[in-house]
N, C-alpha and C positions, 0 to 999 in steps of 0.2 A: 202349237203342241210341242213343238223341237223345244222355243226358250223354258215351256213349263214342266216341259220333263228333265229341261238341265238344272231349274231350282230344287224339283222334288229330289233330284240325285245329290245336289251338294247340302239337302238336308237331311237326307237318310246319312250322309257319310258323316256329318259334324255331328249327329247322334251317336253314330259308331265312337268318334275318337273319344266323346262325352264321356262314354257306355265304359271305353277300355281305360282311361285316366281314374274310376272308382272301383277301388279294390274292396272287396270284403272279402274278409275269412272267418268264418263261422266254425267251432266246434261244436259238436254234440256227443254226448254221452251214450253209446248203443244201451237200447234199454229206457231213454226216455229221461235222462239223466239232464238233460239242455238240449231243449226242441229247438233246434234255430234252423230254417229254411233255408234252401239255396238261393242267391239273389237274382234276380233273372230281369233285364235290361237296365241295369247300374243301381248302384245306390244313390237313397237323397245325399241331396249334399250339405257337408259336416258344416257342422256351427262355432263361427268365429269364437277362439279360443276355448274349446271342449277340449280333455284329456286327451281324443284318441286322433286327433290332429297332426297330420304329419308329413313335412315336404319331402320326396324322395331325392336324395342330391344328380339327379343323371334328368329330372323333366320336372319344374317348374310346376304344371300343372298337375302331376300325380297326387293323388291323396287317397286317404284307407280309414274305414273306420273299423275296427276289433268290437264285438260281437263281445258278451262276457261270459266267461271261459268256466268251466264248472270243473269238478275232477271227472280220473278216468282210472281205473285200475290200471295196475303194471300188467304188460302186455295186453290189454284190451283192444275195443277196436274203436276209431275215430273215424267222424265223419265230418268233410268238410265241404263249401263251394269257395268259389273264387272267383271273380271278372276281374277285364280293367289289362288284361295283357294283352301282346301284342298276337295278331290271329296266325293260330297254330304255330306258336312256339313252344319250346320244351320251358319246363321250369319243374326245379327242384324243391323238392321238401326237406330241410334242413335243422340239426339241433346242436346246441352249443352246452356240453354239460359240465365245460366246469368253465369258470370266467378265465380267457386268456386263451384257451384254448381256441384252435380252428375249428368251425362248423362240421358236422358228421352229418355227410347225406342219408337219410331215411327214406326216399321214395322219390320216382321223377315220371313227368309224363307229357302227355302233350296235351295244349288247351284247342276248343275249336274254331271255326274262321271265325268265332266274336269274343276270343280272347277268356273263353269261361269255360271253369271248372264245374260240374255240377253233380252235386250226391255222389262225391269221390269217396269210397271206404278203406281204410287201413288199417290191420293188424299190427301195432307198437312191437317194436323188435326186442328178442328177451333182453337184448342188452340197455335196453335203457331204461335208465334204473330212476327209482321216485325222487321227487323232488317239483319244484315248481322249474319247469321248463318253458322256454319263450322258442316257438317252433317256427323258422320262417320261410313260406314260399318266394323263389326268384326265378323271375325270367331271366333266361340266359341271350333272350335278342333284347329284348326292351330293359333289362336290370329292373324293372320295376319290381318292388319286393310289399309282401304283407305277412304281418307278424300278427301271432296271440299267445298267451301264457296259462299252460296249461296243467294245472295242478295233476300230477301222479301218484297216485299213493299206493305203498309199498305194499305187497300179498300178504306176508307178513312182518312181525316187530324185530328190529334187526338193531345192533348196536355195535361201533365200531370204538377202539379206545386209542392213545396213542402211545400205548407199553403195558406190558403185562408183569412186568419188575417194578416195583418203585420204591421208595421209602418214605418215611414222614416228613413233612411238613414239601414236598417235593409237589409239582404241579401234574396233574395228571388231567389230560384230555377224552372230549369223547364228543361223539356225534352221531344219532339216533334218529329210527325213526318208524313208519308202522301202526304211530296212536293216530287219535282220532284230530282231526283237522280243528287249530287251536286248543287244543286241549293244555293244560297246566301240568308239566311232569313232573315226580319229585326223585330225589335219588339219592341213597342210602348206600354207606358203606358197611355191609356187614359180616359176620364171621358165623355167621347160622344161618339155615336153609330158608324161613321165613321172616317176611318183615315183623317184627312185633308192636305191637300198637302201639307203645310210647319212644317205638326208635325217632330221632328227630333226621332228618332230612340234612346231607351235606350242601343241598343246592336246590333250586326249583326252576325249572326254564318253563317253555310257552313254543307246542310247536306251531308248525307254518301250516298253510291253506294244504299241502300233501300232509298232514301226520308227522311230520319231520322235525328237529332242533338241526339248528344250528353248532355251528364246533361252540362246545363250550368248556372251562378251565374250572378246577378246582386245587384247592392246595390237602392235601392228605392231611388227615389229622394225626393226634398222635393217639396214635394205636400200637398194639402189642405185633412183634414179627410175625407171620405166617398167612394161611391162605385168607380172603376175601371174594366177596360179591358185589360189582356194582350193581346195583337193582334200581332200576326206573320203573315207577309206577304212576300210572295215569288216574289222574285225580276222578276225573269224569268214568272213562271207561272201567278202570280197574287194572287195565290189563298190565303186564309186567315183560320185560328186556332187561337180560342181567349179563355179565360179562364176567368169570373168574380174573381175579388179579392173584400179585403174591408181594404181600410187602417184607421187603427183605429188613432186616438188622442194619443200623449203623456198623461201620466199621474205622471205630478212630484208629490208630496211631498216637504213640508218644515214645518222644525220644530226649536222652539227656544229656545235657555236657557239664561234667565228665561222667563216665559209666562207674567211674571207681574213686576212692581218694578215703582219707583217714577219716575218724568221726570228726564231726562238726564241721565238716566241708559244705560249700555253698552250691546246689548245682540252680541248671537254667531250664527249662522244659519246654519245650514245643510238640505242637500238636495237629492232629490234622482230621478229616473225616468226620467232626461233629456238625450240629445243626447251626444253621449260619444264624449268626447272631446272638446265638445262646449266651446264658453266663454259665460258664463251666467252676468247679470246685478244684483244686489242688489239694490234698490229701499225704500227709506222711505215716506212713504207719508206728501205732502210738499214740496218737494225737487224737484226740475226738474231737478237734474242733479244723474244719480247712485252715490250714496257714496262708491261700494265696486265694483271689476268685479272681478271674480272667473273661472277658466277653471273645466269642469267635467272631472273625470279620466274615465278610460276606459270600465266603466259599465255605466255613465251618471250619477254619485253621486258625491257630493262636501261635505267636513266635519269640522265643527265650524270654520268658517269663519267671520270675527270679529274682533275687536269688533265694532259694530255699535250703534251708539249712538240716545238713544229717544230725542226727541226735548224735552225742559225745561217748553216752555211754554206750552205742552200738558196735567197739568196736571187734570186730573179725566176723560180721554177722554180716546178712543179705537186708536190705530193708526196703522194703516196699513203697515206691508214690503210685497212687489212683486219681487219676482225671476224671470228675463225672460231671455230665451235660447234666443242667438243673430244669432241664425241660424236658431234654430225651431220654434223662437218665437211664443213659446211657455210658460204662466207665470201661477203660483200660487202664491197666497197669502196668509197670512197668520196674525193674531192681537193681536198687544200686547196691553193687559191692563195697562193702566194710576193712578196710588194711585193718590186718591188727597190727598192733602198736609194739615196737620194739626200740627202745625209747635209749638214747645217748650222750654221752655228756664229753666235752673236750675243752682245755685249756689252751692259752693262746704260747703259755711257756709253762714246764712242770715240777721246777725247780728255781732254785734261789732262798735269799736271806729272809728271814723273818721283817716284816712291813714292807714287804715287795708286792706291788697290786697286778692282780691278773684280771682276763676278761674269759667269758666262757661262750661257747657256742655248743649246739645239739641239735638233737631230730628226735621222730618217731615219735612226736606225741600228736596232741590233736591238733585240728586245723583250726587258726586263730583264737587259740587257745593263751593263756595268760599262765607265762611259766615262774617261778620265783625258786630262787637259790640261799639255801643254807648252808651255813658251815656246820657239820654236821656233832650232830650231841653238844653242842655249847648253847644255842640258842633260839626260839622258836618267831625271830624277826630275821627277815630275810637281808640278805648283805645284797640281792642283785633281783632288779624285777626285767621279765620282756615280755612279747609276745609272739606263740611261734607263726610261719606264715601260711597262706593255704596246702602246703603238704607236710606242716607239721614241725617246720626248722625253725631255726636261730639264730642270731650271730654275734657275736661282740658282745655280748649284753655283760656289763659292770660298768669301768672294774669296781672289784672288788681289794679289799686287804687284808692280807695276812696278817694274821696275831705277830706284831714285833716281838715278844716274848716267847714266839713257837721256837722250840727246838728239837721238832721230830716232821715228821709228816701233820697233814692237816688235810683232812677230809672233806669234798663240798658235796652237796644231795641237791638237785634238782626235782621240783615238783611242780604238773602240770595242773592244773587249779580245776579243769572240768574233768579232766580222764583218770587224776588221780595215780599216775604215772610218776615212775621217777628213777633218775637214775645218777650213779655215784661217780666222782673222778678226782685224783689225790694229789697232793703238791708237795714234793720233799722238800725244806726249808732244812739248807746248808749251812754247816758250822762257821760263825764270823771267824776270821782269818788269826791266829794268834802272833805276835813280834819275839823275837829274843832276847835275852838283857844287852840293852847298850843300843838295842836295834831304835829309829825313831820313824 
């Protein structure tokens, strides 16, 4: 009797450690949602290489098989069993809600002298929000742990975005959820209270086994500034999640070098705050055709682009260039000031004998501008050509010659060939010297 009560003992006990090495953890749905029972003296044992297959790294012979997991309303109540722990240990019920994160205890208790949970109920705490959640009990004597994944879905349709400012062509996030478990969602950017039947859709996702999407990106279209609605509507159910956005105006910039300078000056333009990549127009006013087109790089800025030329006949007036995005059209402007022209003529000497050559220099007309000098009232061929430089000057331009026959003054006239400018400057031409009789 002694040896055969010592077998029936060492097989009641290798039962035990059997019993406490198989874990299950069963959810059910209060309500009838997923009937799964409590297991009561071990699970069969799992089948080489099945999904739910799994060595615990602290014992060798630990394994668990998951039960399939149905959903549960937000804050509903759960019910589960558990074996396969160590007798009357505590172990906690644990959740991880965002990846990276450390584990959030949810509940803890203690199992009985055979390591088992049985028809344990719990009220989901308001904080834990839907999504598919992976719940895990752990012994805290034996580490032995069993997990299951438990779809939550949300009380109601809820949408979260990643800004409520944006502009076009700019990426705008969001992540939603509330519809019906896989369901097709679609989502509309719109500027009126209902979707209308032939709006077309900026996107279409797919949520998960909770009603949920995942983060997902969209690039804004090009739409006019002011208020909007994101609206997600569910293909299946109907239902709709909408989010107020505001889509703001570009706001380019443009700057010149130089801000001012005589007509027919060359300036350079740079620019900043358009859409990246766009081809933008350069614009002089006056002109109905752009003079310059420019692509923005990849921030929406373009740099000394140029050289663009003032008109000649604009001078003492303001004239306007406009930058406009040929996508966002979208334009600023921007004005350059006009010199007027006060236009001057100088000789390099002012006097002297008849066939004496002089060179001329001036200002004040326009910017590389082609200047040509006459001697004035004799003849309509110029005796001197130049041209002046970007603020209008000149220098040296001839020589030229005096009439060897002059015997008074002799007048030159400078004319600017685009601004039509001009201006006068005189050369006294000195009596030849006379001898005395006998003088040689």
């Amino acid at each position: 009797m002694r040896q055969g009560s010592g077998i029936g003992d060492t097989g009641r006990q290798l039962r035990k450690t059997v019993a406490r090495a198989l874990v299950v953890f069963a959810l059910t749905l209060t309500g009838g949602a997923c009937q799964s029972a409590p297991v009561a003296g071990g699970s069969p044992p799992l089948a080489a290489g099945t999904a739910g297959d799994r060595r615990d790294a602290s014992s060798a012979s630990a394994a668990m098989r998951l039960l399939p997991a149905e959903t549960i309303q937000q804050e509903g109540d759960l019910t589960f069993s558990a074996d396969g722990f160590a007798p009357s240990e505590t172990v906690t019920l644990q959740v991880v809600l965002r990846e990276g994160d450390p584990p959030t205890e949810i509940w803890r208790a203690q199992v009985d002298d055979g390591g088992r949970l049985l028809d344990q109920e719990l009220s989901l705490p308001t904080w834990l929000t839907s999504g598919e959640r992976t719940l895990e009990l752990v012994g805290e004597t034996s580490g032995l742990r069993a997990s299951a994944t438990v779809a939550i879905r949300a009380k109601e349709r809820w949408i979260e975005v990643s800004g409520y400012s944006v502009q076009v062509a700019q990426t705008l996030g969001f992540i939603a959820g509330g519809f019906e478990p896989g369901e097709r969602v679609r989502g509309y950017l719109l500027s009126q209270p209902d979707v209308p039947p032939e709006a077309t859709p900026v996107l279409t996702v797919e949520t998960d086994r909770a009603g949920n999407t995942t983060w997902h990106e969209f690039e804004v279209p090009m739409v006019s500034a002011g208020p909007y609605r994101l609206v997600l509507v569910g293909a299946t159910s109907g239902e709709q999640a909408d989010r107020t956005i505001t889509v703001e105006p570009l706001h380019p910039q443009l700057e010149l070098e130089p801000w001012s300078g005589p007509p027919g000056a060359t300036v350079r333009l740079t620019g900043r705050g358009f859409l990246a990549g766009e081809a933008i127009d350069i614009a002089v006013e006056g002109s109905d055709q752009p003079v310059a087109t420019v692509s923005a790089d990849e921030w929406g800025n373009f740099w000394s682009v140029g050289p663009v030329r003032i008109p000649h006949e604009a001078a003492g007036q303001k004239v306007t260039l406009t930058a406009i995005g040929q996508d966002s059209r979208t334009l600023v402007n921007v004005t350059f000031t006009v010199w007027d022209l006060h236009p001057w003529l100088e000789l390099d000497r002012y006097a002297g004998y008849g066939g004496s050559f002089v060179q001329f220099s001036g200002g004040g007309f326009g910017a590389g501008e082609q200047v040509r000098v006459y001697q004035a009232g004799v003849s309509d061929t110029p005796v001197a050509v130049g041209v002046a430089n970007p603020e209008g000057r000149f220098w040296n331009v001839g020589p030229a010659q005096v009439p060897v026959d002059a015997m008074s003054k002799v007048s030159f006239v400078v004319v600017g060939d685009q601004s039509g400018e001009r201006a006068t400057v005189s050369f006294e031409v000195l009596p030849l010297p006379t001898f005395g009789q006998g003088e040689r």
